[in-house]
C-alpha positions in Angstrom: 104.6 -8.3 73.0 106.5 -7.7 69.6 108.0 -10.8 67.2 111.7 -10.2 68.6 110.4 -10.0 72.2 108.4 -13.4 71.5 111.8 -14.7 70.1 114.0 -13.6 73.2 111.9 -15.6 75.5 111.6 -18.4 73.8 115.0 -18.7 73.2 115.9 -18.4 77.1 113.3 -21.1 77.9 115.2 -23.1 75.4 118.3 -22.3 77.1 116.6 -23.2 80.4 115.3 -26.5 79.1 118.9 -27.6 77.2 120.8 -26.7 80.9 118.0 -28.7 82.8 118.1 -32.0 80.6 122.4 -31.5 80.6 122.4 -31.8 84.3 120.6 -35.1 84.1 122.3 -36.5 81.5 120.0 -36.2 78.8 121.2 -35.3 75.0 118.5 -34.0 72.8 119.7 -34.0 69.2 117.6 -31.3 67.9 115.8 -31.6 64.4 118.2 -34.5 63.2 117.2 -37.4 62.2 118.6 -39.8 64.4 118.7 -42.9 61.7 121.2 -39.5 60.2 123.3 -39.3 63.0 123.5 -43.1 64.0 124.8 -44.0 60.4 127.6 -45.8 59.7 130.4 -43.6 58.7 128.4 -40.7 59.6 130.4 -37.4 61.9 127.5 -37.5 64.2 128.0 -41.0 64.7 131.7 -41.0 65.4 130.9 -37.9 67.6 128.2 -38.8 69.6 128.7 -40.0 73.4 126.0 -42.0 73.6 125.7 -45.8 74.6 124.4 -46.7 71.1 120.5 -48.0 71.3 118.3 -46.3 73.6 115.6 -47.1 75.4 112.8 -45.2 77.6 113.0 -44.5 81.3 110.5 -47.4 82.0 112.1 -50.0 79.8 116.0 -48.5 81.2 114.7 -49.5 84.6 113.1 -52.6 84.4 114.9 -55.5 85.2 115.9 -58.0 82.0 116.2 -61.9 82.8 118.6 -63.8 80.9 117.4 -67.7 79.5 119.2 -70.8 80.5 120.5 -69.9 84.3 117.6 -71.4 86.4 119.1 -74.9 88.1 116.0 -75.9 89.3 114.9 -79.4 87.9 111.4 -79.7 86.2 110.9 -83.4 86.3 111.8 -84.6 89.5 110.0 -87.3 92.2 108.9 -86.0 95.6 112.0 -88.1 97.0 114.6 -86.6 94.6 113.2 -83.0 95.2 113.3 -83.8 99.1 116.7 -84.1 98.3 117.4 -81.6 96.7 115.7 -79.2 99.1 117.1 -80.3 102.6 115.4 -79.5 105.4 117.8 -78.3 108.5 116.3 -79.9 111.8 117.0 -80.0 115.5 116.0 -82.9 117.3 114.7 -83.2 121.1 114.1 -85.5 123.5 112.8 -86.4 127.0 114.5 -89.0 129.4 113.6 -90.1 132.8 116.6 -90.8 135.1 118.8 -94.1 134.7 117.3 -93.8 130.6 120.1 -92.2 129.0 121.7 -94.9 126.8 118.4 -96.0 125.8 117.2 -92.3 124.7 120.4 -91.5 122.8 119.9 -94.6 121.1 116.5 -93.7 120.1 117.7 -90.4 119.2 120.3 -91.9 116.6 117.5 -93.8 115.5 115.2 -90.6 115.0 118.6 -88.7 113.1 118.4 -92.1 110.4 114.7 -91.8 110.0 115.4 -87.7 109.3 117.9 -88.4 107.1 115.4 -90.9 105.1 112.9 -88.4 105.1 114.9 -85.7 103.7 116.5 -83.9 106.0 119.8 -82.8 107.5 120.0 -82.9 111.1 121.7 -79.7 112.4 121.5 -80.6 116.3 119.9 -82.9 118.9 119.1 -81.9 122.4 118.0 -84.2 125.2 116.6 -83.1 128.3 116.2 -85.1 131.7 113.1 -84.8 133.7 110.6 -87.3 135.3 107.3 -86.8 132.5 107.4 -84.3 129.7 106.0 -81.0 130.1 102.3 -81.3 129.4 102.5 -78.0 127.6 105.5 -77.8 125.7 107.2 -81.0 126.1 110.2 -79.8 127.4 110.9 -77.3 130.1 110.2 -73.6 130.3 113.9 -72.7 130.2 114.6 -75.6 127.9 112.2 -74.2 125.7 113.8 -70.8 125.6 117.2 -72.9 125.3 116.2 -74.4 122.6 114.9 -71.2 120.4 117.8 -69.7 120.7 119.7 -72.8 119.1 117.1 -73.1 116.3 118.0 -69.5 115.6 121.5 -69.6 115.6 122.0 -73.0 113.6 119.2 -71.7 111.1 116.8 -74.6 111.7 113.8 -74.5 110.3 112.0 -77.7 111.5 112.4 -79.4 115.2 111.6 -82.8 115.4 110.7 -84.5 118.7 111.5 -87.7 119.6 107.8 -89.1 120.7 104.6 -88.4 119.5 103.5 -84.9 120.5 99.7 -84.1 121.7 98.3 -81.5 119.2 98.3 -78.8 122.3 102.3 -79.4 122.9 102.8 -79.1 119.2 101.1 -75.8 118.9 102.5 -74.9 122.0 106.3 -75.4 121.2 105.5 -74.2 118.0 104.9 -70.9 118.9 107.3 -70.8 121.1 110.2 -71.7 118.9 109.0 -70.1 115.5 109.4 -72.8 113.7 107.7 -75.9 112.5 107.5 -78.4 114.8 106.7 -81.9 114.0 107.1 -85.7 115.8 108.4 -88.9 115.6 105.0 -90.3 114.3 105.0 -87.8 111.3 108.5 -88.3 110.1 107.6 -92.1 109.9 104.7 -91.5 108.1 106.6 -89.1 105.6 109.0 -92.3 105.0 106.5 -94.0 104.0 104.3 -92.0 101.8 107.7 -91.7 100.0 108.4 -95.2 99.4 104.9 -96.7 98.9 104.7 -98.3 95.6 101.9 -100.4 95.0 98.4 -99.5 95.1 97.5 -101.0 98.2 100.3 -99.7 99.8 99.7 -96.4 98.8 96.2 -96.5 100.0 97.2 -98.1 103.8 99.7 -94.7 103.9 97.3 -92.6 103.2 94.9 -94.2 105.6 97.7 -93.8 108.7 98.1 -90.2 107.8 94.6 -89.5 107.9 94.2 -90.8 111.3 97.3 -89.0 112.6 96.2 -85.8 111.3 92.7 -85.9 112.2 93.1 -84.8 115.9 95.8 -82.6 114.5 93.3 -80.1 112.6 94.0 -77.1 113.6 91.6 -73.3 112.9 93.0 -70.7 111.3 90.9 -67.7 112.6 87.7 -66.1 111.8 88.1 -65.8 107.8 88.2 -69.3 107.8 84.9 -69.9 109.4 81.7 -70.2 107.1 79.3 -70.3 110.2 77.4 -67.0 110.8 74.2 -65.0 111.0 72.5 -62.5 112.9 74.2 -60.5 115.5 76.9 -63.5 116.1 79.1 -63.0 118.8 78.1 -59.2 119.3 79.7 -58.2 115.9 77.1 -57.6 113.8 77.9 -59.8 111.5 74.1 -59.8 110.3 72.9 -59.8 106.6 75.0 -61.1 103.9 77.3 -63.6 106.3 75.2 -66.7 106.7 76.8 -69.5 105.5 75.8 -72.7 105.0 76.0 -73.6 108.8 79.7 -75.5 108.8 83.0 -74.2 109.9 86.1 -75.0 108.1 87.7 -77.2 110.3 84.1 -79.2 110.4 84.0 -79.4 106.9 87.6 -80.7 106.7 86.9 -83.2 109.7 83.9 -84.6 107.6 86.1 -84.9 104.1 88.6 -86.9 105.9 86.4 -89.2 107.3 84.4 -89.9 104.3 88.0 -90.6 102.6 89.2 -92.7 105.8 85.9 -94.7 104.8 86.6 -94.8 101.3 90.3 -96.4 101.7 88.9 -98.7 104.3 86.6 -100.1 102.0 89.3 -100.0 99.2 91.8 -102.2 101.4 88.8 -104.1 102.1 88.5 -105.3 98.5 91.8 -106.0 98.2 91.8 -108.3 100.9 89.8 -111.1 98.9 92.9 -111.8 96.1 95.1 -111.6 99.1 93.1 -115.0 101.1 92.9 -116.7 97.6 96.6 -116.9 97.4 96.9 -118.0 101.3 94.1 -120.7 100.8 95.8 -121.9 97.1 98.9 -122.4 99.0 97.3 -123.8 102.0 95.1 -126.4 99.8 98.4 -127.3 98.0 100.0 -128.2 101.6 102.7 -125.2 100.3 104.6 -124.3 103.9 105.0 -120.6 104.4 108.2 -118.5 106.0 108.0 -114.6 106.9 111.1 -112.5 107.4 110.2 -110.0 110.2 113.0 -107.9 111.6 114.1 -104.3 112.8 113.7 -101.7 109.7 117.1 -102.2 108.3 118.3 -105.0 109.7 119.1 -106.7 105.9 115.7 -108.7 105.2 115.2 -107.9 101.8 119.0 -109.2 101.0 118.5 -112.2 102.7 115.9 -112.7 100.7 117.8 -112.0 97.7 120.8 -113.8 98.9 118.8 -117.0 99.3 115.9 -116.6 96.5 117.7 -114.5 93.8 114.0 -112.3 94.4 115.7 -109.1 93.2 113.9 -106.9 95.2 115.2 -103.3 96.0 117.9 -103.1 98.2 118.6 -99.9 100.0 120.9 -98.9 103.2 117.4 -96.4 104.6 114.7 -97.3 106.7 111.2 -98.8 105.5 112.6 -99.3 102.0 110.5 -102.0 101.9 106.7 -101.6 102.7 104.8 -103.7 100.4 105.0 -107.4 100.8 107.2 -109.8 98.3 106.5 -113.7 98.5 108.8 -115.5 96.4 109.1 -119.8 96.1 112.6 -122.0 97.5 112.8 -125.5 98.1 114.2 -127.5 100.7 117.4 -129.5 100.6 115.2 -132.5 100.7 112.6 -131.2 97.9 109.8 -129.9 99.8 108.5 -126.3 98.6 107.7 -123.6 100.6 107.0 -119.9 100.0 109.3 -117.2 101.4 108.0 -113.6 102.2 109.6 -110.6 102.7 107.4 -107.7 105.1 107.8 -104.4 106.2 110.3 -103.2 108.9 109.1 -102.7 112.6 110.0 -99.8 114.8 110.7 -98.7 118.3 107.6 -96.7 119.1 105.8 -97.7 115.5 103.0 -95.4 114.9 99.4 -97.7 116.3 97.7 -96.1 112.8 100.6 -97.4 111.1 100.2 -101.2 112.2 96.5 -100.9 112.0 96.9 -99.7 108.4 99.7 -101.9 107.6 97.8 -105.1 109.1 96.9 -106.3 105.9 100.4 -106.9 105.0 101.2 -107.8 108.3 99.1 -110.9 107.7 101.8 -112.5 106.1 103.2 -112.6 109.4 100.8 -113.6 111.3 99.6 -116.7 108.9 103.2 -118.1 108.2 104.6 -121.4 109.4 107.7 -120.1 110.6 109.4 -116.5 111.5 113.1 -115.8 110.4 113.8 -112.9 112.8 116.1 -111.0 111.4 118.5 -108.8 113.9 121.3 -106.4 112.5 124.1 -108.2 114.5 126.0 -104.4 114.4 123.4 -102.1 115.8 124.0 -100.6 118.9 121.1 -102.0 120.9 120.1 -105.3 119.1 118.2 -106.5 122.6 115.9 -103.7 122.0 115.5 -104.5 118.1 114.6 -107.8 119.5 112.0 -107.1 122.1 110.3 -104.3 119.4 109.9 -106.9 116.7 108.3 -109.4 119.4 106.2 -106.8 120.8 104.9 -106.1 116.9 104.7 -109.7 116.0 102.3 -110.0 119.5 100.3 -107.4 118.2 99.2 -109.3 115.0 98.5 -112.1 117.0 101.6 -114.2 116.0 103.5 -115.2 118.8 102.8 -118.7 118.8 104.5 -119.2 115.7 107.7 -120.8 115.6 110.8 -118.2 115.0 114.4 -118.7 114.2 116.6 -115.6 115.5 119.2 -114.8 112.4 121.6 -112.2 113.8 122.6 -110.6 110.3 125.8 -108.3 109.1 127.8 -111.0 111.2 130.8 -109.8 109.2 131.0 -105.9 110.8 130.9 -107.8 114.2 133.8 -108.9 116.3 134.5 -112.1 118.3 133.8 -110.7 121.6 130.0 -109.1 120.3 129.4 -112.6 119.0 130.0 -114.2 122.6 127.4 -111.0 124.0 124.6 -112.0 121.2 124.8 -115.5 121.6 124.1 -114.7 125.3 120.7 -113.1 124.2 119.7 -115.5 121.8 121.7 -118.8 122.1 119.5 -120.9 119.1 120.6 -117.8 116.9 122.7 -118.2 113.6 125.0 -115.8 112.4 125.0 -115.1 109.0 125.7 -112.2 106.4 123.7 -111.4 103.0 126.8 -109.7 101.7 129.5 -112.2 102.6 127.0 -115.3 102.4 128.6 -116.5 105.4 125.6 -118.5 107.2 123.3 -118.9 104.5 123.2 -122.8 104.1 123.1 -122.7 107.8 119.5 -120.6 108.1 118.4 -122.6 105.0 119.2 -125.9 106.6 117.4 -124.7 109.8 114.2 -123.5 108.1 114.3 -127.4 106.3 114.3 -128.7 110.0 111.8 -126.5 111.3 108.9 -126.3 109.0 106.1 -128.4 110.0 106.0 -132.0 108.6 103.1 -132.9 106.9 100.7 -134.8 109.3 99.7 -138.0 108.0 101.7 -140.8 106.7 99.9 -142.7 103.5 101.3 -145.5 101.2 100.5 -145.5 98.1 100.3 -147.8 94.4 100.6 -144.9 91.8 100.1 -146.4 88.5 103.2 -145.8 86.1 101.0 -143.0 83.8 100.3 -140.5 86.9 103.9 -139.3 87.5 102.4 -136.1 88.7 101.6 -137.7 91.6 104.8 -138.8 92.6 105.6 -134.9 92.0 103.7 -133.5 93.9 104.6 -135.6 96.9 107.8 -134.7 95.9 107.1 -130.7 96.3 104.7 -130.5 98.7 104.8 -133.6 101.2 108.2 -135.4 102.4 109.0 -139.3 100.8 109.9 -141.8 103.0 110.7 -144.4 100.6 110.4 -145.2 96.4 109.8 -148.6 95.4 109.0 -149.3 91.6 106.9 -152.8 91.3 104.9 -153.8 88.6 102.0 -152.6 88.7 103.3 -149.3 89.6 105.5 -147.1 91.9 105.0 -147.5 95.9 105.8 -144.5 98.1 105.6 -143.9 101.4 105.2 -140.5 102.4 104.0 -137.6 104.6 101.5 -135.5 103.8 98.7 -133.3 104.6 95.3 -134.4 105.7 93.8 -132.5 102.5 96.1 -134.5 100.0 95.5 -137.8 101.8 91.9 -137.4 101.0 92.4 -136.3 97.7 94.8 -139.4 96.9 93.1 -141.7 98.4 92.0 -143.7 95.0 95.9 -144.8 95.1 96.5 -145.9 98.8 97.4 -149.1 99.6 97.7 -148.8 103.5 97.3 -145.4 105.7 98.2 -144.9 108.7 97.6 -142.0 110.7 100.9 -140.2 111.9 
């Protein structure tokens, strides 16, 4: 082939190539620089179509994020991003005939504690039969029911109103497609949220250890590092043996070495705990619990009557970890004042068995103010829950004094129905103060009296005697004399040892 035939063809494949990269919207520029033709005031410049700086196919293509757009929040609490990321639930439910005030009650109940969790309930369905379907809590067709809601309200959690066997969990999971949890674990997701101290902390996690123990569930084969030989048929053989535990064994055995680990933690904290009971005890210092309903207005009682400052919040279990603060009587004496976690219908057993330590505030008081949100629906089953509990940790014998809170969102007529349940009750309101001096002036009346009455010759330069009969007993009478002041006074059988150097006559009550 000659020079001009070598020139002929390469000028058609040049053609070819030019018509090609045309079509897909290519421009080649030749032999010119293109810092030439892209400069300013150049012809090329002003000529040229293109869309200024160019790029290659891969970098055209690939997608390019722009700073500064994301909302999502770096620094946020677990409750705050709970918030923030709502989950949608449907709730469910299982009555037995002649129960259905009392189950949509409970089901209100279980929509508050969602809500406190950090949810947004989308639904709630109630179903009546005689016992609960063994296998998937509710019925067959309820079940199918029931998907087709979570589907079409865009659910993505159900939430039964009872605690679920692990089978019935799996079960209705599976059959719904969705996550599936019960009354028990939303309670326990309340509280993990608002534990604060370290002890409460540690009596959560205890509770949701036990609940999820039982709850373990396999995931399949991959899972499992137990094999060897021809296992099963399979042929597993070389190269597979593990070290002889499954995974589900190996997480049954963490937990319990961490149950036993928290138990002995909450075990040491009990000592500090008794030292503050016996100081107050040796010092004759009367003690009062507030036990009630979770949300019934304890801790503003408390702050109503004490000035404690303790959080204050319109949820459930916003208070979990005991406060004890110091009042006095109208006649002097001093007693201590505590404020205790809520109680709930249906309350977890894990959780009081956890929460026993701070229950024992409870339990070793001198008196109970039981207080009932006057407002709530069912207030006569608040009451029987909270009695059931304080049975439980062995309190019943202790004096209580019924307080039937939020008196001002009730009318005349609900006053006349709750005095019928508990006629020695006093109304009274932490917002309003209505009925405050009233429950003060009862607890003065029903604290124990001191049980021994003494008379004594204090000299004139031990005035903290005469204090601390002041504080801690009750003075029947002051006379000053000369050789020093004689009282006559109640108090306990500790203090009338202790002061008996100063006694002039004692008389046993």
């Amino acid at each position: 082939m000659n020079e001009a035939e070598h020139t002929t063809a390469d000028d058609a494949v040049e053609r070819v190539l030019r018509g090609a990269e045309s079509k897909a919207g290519i421009t080649r520029f030749g032999v010119t620089p293109a810092e030439a033709l892209m400069a300013p005031g150049s012809d090329a410049a002003a000529d040229s179509d293109t869309d200024g700086e160019q790029f290659d196919r891969d970098a055209r293509a690939a997608l390019r994020r722009v700073g500064g757009l994301s909302t999502e929040l770096e620094d946020v609490t677990e409750v705050e991003y709970r918030q923030l990321r709502l989950e949608n639930v449907v709730l469910i439910g299982v009555y037995s005939q002649g129960a259905q005030d009392e189950a949509e009650n409970s089901m209100r109940e279980l929509a508050a504690l969602a809500e406190t969790a950090g949810a947004r309930v989308l639904d709630g369905v109630l179903q009546r039969r005689p016992h609960p379907d063994p296998s998937t809590y509710l019925g067959r067709g309820k079940v199918e029911e029931l998907r087709h809601i979570v589907a079409s309200l865009g659910a993505d959690t159900v939430v039964a109103d009872t605690e679920l066997a692990p089978s019935q969990r799996r079960a209705l999971e599976d059959a719904v497609k969705v996550k599936v949890i019960d009354r028990t674990a939303v309670i326990l997701d309340i509280f993990s949220q608002h534990a604060k101290s370290r002890e409460g902390k540690a009596q959560v996690e205890l509770a949701q250890l036990e609940y999820l123990l039982p709850r373990l569930r396999g995931w399949g084969e991959s899972m499992s590092r137990q094999a060897g030989g021809q296992v099963g048929g399979t042929g597993a053989g070389m190269g597979s043996r593990g070290p002889g535990e499954t995974k589900i064994e190996l997480d049954r055995r963490r937990i319990h070495s961490r149950m036993a680990k928290l138990r002995k933690q909450i075990t040491g904290m009990k000592p500090a705990r008794e030292a503050k009971r016996a100081n107050r005890k040796r010092n004759a210092v009367p003690s009062v619990a507030i036990a009630g309903y979770t949300n019934a207005g304890k801790s503003s009682l408390l702050n109503r009557i004490t000035g404690a400052g303790v959080l204050v919040e319109n949820a459930l279990f916003a208070t979990l970890d005991a406060t004890v603060r110091r009042n006095t009587t109208d006649d002097g004496r001093v007693y201590t004042i505590a404020d205790t976690v809520g109680f709930v219908r249906n309350l977890p057993h894990q959780l009081v068995e956890a929460f026993r330590s701070t229950l024992e505030e409870v339990a070793d008081s001198d008196l109970i103010v039981h207080v009932v949100d006057a407002a709530h629906p069912d207030p006569a089953g608040q009451i029987a829950t909270v009695r059931d509990v304080i049975g439980e940790v062995g309190a019943r014998g202790i004096p209580e004094l019924v307080v039937f809170n939020k008196a001002d969102l009730v009318s005349p007529e609900d006053r006349l129905v709750l005095r019928g349940l508990e006629p020695g009750a006093i109304f009274a309101s932490a917002r309003t103060g209505e009925g405050v001096p009233e429950v003060l002036a009862a607890i003065g009346r029903m604290l124990p009296d001191p049980a021994v009455e003494i008379d004594l010759l204090v000299p004139y330069d031990r005035g903290d005697v005469v204090s601390m009969l002041h504080e801690t007993g009750r003075v029947l009478s002051l006379d000053y004399l000369e050789d020093g002041t004689r009282i006559r006074a109640l108090a306990s059988p500790e203090q009338a040892a202790q002061l008996a150097e100063f006694t002039a006559t004692s008389i046993g009550a």
